[in-house]
Every structure is written in structure tokens, then in C-alpha cells.
MARDRENPA-543344 format. One record per residue: residue in one letter; y, x, z of N, C-alpha, C in turn. Coordinates in steps of 0.1 Angstrom, whole numbers, plus 5000, padded with zeros to 4 digits. Last residue first. Example, Ala and Ser with C-alpha at 12.3 -4.5 7.8 and 13.67 -1.06 7.14 Angstrom:
2
("S" (4978 5128 5071) (4989 5137 5071) (5000 5129 5079))
("A" (4943 5132 5078) (4955 5123 5078) (4967 5132 5078))
This chain:
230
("X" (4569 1704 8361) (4560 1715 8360) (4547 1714 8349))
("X" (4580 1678 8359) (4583 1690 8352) (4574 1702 8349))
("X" (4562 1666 8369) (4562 1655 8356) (4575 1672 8352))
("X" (4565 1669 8392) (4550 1670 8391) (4552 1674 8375))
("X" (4592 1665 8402) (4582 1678 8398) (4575 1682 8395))
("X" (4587 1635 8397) (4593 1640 8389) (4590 1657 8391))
("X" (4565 1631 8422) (4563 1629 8409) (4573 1638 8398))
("X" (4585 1640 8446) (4567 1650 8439) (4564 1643 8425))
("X" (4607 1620 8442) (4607 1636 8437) (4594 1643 8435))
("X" (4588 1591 8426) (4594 1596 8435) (4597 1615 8435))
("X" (4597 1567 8408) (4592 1582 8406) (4600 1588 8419))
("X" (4605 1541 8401) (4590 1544 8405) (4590 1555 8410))
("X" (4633 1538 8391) (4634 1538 8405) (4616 1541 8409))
("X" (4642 1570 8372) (4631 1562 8375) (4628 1554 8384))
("X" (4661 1588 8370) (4670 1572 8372) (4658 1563 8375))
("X" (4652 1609 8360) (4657 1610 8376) (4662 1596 8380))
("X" (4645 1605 8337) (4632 1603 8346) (4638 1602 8362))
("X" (4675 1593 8327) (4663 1599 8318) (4655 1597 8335))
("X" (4690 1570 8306) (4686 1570 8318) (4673 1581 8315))
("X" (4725 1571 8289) (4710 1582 8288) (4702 1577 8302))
("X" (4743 1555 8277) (4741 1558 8278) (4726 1566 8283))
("X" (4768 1547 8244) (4757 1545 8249) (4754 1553 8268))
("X" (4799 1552 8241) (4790 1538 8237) (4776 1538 8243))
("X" (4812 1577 8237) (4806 1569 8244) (4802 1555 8248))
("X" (4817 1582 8209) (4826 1575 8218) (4819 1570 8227))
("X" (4793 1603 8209) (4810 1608 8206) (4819 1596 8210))
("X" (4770 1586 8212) (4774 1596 8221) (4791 1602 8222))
("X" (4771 1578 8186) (4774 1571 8195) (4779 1575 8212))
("X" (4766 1597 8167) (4777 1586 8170) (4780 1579 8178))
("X" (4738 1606 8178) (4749 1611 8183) (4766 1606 8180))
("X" (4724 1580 8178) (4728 1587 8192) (4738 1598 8189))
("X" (4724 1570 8151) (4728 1564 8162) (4731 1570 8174))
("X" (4721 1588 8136) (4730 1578 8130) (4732 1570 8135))
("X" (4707 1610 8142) (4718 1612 8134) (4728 1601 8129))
("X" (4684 1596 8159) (4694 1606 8164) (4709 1608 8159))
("X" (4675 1579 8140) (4678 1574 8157) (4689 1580 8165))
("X" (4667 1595 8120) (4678 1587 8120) (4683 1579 8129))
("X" (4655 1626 8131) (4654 1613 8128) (4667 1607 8127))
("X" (4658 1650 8139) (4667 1647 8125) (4663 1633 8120))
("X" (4643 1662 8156) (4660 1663 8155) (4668 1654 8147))
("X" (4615 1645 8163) (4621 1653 8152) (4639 1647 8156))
("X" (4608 1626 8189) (4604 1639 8183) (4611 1653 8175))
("X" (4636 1606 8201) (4623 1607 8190) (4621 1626 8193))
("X" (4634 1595 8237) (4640 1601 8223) (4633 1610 8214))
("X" (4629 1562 8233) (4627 1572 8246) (4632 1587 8233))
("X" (4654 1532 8229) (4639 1543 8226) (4641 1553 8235))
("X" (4663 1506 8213) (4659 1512 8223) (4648 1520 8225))
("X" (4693 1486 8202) (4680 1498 8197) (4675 1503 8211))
("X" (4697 1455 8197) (4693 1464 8204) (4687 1473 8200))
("X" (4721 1433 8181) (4713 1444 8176) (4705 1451 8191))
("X" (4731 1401 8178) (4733 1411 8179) (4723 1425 8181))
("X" (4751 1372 8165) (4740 1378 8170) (4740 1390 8173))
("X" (4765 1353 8151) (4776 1360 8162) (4760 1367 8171))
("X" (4754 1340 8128) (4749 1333 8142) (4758 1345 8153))
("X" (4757 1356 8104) (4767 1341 8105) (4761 1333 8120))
("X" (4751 1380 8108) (4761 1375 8102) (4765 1364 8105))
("X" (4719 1386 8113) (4730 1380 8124) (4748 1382 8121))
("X" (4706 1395 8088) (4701 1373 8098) (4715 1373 8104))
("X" (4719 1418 8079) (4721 1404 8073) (4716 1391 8083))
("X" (4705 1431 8101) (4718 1434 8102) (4723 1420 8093))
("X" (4675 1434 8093) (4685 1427 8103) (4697 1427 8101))
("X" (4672 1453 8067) (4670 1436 8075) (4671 1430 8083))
("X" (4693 1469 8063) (4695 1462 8050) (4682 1448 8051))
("X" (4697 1482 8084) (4708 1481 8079) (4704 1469 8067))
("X" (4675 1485 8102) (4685 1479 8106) (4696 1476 8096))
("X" (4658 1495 8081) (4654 1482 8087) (4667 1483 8096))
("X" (4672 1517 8069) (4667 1504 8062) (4664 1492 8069))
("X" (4672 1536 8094) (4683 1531 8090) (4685 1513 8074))
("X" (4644 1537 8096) (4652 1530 8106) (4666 1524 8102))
("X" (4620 1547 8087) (4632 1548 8077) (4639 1529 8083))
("X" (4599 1543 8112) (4596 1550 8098) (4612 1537 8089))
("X" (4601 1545 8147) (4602 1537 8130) (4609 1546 8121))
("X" (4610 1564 8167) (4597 1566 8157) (4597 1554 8151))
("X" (4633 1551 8180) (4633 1569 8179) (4617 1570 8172))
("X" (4631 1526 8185) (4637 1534 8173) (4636 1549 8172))
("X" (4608 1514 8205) (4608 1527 8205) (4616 1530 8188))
("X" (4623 1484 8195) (4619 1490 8203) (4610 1505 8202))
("X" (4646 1462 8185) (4638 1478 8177) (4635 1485 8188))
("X" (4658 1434 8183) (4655 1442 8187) (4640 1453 8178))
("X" (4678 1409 8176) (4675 1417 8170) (4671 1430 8177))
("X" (4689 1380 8181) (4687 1386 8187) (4678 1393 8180))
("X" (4692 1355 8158) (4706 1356 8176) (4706 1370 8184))
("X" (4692 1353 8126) (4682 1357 8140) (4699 1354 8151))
("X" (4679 1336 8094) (4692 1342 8104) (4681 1348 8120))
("X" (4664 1349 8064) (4663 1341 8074) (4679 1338 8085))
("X" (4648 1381 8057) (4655 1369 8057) (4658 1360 8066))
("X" (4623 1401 8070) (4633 1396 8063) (4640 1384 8065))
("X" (4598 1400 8080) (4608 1392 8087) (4623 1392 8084))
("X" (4581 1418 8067) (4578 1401 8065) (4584 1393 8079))
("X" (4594 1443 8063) (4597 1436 8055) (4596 1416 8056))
("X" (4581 1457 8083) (4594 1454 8085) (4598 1442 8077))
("X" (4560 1465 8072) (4556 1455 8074) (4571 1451 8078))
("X" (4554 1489 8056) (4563 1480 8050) (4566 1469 8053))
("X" (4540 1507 8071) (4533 1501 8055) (4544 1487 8049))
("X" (4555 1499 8103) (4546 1514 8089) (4543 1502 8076))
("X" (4569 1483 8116) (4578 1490 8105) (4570 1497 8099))
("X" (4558 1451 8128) (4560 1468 8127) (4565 1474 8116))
("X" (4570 1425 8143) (4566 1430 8133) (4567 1446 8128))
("X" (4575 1391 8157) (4573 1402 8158) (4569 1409 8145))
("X" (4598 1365 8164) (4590 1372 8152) (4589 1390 8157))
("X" (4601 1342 8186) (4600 1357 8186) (4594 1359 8178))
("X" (4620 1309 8186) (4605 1318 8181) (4610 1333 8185))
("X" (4629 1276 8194) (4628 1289 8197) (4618 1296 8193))
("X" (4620 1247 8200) (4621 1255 8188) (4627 1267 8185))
("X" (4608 1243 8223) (4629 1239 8228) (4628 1244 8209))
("X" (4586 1255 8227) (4586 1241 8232) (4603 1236 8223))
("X" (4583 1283 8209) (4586 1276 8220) (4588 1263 8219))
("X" (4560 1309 8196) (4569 1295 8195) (4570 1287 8206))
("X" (4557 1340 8183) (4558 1332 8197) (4566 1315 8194))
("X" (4537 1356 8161) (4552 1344 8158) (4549 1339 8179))
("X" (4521 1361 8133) (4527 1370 8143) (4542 1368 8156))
("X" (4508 1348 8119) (4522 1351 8117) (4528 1357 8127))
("X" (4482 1348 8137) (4484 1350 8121) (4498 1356 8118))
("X" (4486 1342 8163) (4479 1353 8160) (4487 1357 8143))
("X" (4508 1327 8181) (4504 1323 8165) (4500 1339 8160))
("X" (4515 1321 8212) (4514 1329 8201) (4508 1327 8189))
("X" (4541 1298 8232) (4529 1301 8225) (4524 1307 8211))
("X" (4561 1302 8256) (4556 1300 8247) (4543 1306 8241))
("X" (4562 1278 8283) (4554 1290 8281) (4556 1287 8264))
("X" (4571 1254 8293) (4576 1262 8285) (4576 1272 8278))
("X" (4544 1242 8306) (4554 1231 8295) (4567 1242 8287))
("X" (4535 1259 8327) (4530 1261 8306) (4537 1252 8298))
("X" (4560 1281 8336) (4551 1268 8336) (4547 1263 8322))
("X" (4553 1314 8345) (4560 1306 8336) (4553 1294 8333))
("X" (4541 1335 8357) (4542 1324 8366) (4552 1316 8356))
("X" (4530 1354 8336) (4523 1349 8342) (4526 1333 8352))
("X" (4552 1367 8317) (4549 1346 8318) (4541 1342 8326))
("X" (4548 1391 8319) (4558 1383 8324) (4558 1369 8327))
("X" (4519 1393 8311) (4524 1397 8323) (4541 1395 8324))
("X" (4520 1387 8283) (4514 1375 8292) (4514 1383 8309))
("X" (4542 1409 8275) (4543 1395 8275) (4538 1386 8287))
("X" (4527 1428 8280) (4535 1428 8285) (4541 1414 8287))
("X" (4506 1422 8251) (4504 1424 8275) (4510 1424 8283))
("X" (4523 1421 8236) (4514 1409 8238) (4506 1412 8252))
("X" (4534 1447 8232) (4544 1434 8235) (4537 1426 8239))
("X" (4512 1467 8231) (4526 1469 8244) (4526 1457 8238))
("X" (4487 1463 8219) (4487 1473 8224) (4501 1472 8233))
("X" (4494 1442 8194) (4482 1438 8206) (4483 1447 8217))
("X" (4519 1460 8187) (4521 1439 8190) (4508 1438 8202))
("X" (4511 1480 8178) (4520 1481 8188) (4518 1465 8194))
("X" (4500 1475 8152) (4489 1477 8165) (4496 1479 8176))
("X" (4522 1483 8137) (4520 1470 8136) (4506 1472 8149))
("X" (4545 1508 8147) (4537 1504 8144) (4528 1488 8142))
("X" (4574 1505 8161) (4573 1510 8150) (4555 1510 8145))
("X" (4586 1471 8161) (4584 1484 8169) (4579 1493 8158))
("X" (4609 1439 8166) (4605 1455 8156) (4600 1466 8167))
("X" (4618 1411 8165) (4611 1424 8179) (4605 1434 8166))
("X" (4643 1388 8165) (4630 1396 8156) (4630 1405 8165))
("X" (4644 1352 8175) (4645 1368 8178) (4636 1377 8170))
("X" (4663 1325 8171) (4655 1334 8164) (4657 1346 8169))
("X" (4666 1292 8188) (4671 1308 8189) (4655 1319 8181))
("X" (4664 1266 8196) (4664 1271 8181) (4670 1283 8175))
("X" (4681 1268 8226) (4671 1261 8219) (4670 1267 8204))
("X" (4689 1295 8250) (4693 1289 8238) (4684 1278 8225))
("X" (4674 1300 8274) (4685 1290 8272) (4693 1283 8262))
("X" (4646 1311 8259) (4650 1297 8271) (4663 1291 8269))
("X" (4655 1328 8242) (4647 1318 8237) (4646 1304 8244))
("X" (4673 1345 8259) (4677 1340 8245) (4670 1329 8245))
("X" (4649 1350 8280) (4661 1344 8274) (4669 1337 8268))
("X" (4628 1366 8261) (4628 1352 8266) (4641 1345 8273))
("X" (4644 1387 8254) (4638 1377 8242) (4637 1366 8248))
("X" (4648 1401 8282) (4660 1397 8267) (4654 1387 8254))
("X" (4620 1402 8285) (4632 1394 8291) (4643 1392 8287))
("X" (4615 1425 8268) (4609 1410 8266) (4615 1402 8277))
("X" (4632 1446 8274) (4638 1439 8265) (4625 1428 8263))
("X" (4620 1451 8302) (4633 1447 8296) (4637 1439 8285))
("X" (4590 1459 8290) (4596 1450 8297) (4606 1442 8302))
("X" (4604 1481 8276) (4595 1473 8268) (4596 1455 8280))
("X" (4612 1505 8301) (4619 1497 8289) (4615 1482 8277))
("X" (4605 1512 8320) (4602 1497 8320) (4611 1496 8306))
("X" (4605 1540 8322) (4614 1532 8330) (4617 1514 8331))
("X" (4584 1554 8312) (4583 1544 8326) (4588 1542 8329))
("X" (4606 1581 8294) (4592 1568 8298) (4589 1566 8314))
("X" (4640 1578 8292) (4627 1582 8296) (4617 1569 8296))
("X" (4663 1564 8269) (4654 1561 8284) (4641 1573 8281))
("X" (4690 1546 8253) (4685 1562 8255) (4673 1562 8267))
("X" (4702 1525 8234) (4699 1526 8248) (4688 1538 8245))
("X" (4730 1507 8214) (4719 1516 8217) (4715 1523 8230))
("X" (4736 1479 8199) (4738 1482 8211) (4726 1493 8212))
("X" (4758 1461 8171) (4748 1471 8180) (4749 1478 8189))
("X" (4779 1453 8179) (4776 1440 8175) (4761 1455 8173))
("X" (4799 1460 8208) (4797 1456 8195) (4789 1450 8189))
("X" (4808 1455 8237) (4820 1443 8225) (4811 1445 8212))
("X" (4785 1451 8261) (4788 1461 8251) (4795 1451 8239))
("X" (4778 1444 8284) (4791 1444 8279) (4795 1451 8271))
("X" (4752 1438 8280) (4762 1426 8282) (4770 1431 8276))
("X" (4739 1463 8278) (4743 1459 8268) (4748 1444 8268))
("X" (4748 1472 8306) (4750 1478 8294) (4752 1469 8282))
("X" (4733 1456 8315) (4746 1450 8321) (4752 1461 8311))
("X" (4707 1461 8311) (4711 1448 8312) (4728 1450 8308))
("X" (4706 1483 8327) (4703 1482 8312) (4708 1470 8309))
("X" (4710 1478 8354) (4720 1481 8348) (4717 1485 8332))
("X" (4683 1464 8353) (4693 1458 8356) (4707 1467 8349))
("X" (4664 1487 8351) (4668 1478 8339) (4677 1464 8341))
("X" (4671 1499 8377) (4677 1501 8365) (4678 1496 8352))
("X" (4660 1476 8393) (4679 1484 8393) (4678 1488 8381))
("X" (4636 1456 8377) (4645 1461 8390) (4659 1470 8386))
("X" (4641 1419 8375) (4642 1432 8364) (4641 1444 8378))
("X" (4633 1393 8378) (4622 1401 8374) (4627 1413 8376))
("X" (4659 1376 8380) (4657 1389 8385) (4642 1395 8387))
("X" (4665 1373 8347) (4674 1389 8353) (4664 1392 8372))
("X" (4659 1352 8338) (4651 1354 8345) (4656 1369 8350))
("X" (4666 1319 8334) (4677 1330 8339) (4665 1338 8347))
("X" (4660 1295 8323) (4664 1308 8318) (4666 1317 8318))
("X" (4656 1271 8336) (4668 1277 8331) (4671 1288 8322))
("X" (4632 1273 8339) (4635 1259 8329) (4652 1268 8330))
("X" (4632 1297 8355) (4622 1297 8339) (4629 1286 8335))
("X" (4640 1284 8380) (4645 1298 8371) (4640 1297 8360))
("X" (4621 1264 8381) (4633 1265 8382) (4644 1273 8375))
("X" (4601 1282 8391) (4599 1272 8379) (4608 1271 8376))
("X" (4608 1296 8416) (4607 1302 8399) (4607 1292 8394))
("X" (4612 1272 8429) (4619 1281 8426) (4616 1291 8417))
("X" (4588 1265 8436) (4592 1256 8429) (4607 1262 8425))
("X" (4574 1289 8447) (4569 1286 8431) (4576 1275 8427))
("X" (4587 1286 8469) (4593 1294 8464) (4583 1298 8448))
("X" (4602 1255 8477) (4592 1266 8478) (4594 1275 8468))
("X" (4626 1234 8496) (4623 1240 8480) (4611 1255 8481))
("X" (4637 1228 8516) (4623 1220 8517) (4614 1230 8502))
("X" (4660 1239 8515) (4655 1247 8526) (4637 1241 8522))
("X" (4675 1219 8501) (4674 1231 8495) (4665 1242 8504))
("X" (4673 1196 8518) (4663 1197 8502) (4662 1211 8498))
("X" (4690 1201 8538) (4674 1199 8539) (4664 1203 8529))
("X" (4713 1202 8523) (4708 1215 8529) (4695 1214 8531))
("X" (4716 1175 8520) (4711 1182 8508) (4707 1198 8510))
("X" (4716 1161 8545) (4702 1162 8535) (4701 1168 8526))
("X" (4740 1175 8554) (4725 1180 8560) (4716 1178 8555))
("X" (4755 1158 8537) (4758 1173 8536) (4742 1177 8543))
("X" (4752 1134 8541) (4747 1139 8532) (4743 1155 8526))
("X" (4739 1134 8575) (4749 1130 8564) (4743 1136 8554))
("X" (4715 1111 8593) (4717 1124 8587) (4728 1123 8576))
């Protein structure tokens, strides 16, 4: 057998849990995602600035998304700091920590990271962390400092005085690490949140962002979205 046929052999002998594994020790987990948090993805790839804002109806997996954007980061990059902002501190047990151990289900436990109830902290094998932490009663505050690579604010359209926590506690870690900002939310309540006036509609005027609303759902089928108007 030449070499060429044995190595086609190997690649054909490879299973397809030895192929996730695979994916996971690299990092490269894009394809969990389906289409449209793929083209979420590919939004804020190519976005040149240094914040990136995303507009979504509910159920479009948004929360999902961006915990693939954290593990990432955290896989391929060793000693990668990510802060996860949501806007309540009961958000962590209630969306990130189920969503979580439903993406890592098939993640090999030599890289699976692991949660630190107390500090509210994911730690990885490679020294990689996810600091989590909710924005009511000022909790934003106990992930100040430090540097990050990756700075996310998940439902921004309801953290309480948004423009402080991006501006004056993230926005300082990813100064000197070339890091970068995700805002991502379904769109707030009140007109006059700061989600709206200081991110969506600046942003909207140079088209920088865009809008997936319920018709982009790939779940929803038309009796659902009529259902979901009427």
C-alpha cells in the first residue's frame, strides 16, 4: 500500500466522536452553529471595529452563539480572558450555565473547562478563563480590571446603565490585548435605553450592524411565525 492510500485509509478509519474530539482540541467549533448564527458569526468576524453590535429576535440561539465565541477564544488561544455580562446575576444559573453544559456535552473532559461556583469563573486546562457577572446591584463591577481578548454583554438591551459598563469596564481590559466588544440583544423595552441611543441607532446610520428578526428564524416555521404574530 503507498503512502498516499494509507493515509486516505486513516482518514476514512477516523470516527466520528474521534472527530469531534479533534475539533474541540482545536477549537474550531463554528460548526455547532446553524445558518444564522453562522452568519452572526461572520458579522462580527468582519467587523474592522473594536465593538460589534447584533440586533435578534428571540430563539434565534443567540446565547448559544456567543458561548461558542467564548469557547473559542479560550480553546485556541491559551491564557485568553473573556468577560460575559448579562444583565442579571441569576441569569449565570438560569441561561449561561445550561447552555454551557449543553454545548460541552461532547467536549473531552481533558479540556472541558471547569466552573468555580464562588467566583463565578470557567477555568481551562490551557489557563484560559470566562468571568461571568451581572450588571444589577453593581455586580458589573467584580470584573473590573485586569485585561480581557473578548468582551461580551449579552441581552444589552436590559443592563442597567450600559453605557458605564462598556465604557468605563470593559472597554479599558482590551486596550493593550487588540480585544474586542460584542453587544447582543433582542431589542430593549424602553426607547430610550442606552442600547438603543448609543448603540443601535449609531450604528444603524453607518450601517455597522444588522437586524435578524423572527423571519431569519431557521426553527420557525410560517404557522409558527403567524402564530407568533397573531
Amino acid at each position: 500500500m503507498s503512502d498516499k492510500q494509507s493515509k486516505k485509509k486513516k482518514k476514512q478509519d477516523i470516527t466520528k466522536e474521534q472527530a469531534i474530539a479533534m475539533l474541540w482540541e482545536q477549537g474550531e467549533l463554528s460548526w455547532k452553529l446553524n445558518r444564522v448564527q453562522k452568519e452572526l458569526k461572520k458579522v462580527v468576524d468582519n467587523d474592522t471595529t473594536k465593538t460589534s453590535v447584533v440586533v435578534v429576535s428571540r430563539r434565534i440561539g443567540k446565547t448559544y452563539w456567543l458561548v461558542i465565541e467564548s469557547l473559542m477564544q479560550c480553546l485556541k488561544h491559551p491564557n485568553s480572558v473573556v468577560k460575559f455580562v448579562f444583565p442579571k446575576a441569576k441569569d449565570a444559573k438560569t441561561n449561561i450555565i445550561p447552555v454551557m453544559r449543553m454545548v460541552t456535552e461532547d467536549c473531552p473532559d481533558h479540556i472541558k473547562p471547569v466552573f468555580n461556583t464562588q467566583d463565578k469563573i470557567y477555568n481551562f486546562q490551557n489557563g484560559s478563563q470566562i468571568q461571568l457577572a451581572g450588571s444589577d446591584g453593581g455586580g458589573i463591577d467584580s470584573i473590573r480590571g485586569g485585561f480581557a481578548h473578548l468582551c461580551i454583554v449579552d441581552e444589552a438591551g436590559f443592563v442597567d446603565d450600559l453605557k458605564y459598563a462598556v465604557r468605563s469596564v470593559l472597554s479599558p481590559t482590551i486596550r493593550t490585548t487588540g480585544g474586542r466588544i460584542i453587544l447582543a440583544s433582542t431589542p430593549s423595552k424602553s426607547p430610550d435605553h442606552e442600547f438603543i441611543t448609543e448603540y443601535m441607532i449609531p450604528y444603524k446610520a453607518t450601517q455597522r450592524f444588522k437586524i435578524y428578526t423572527l423571519y431569519d428564524n431557521p426553527n420557525f416555521t410560517p404557522e409558527i411565525v403567524q402564530e407568533i404574530i397573531a
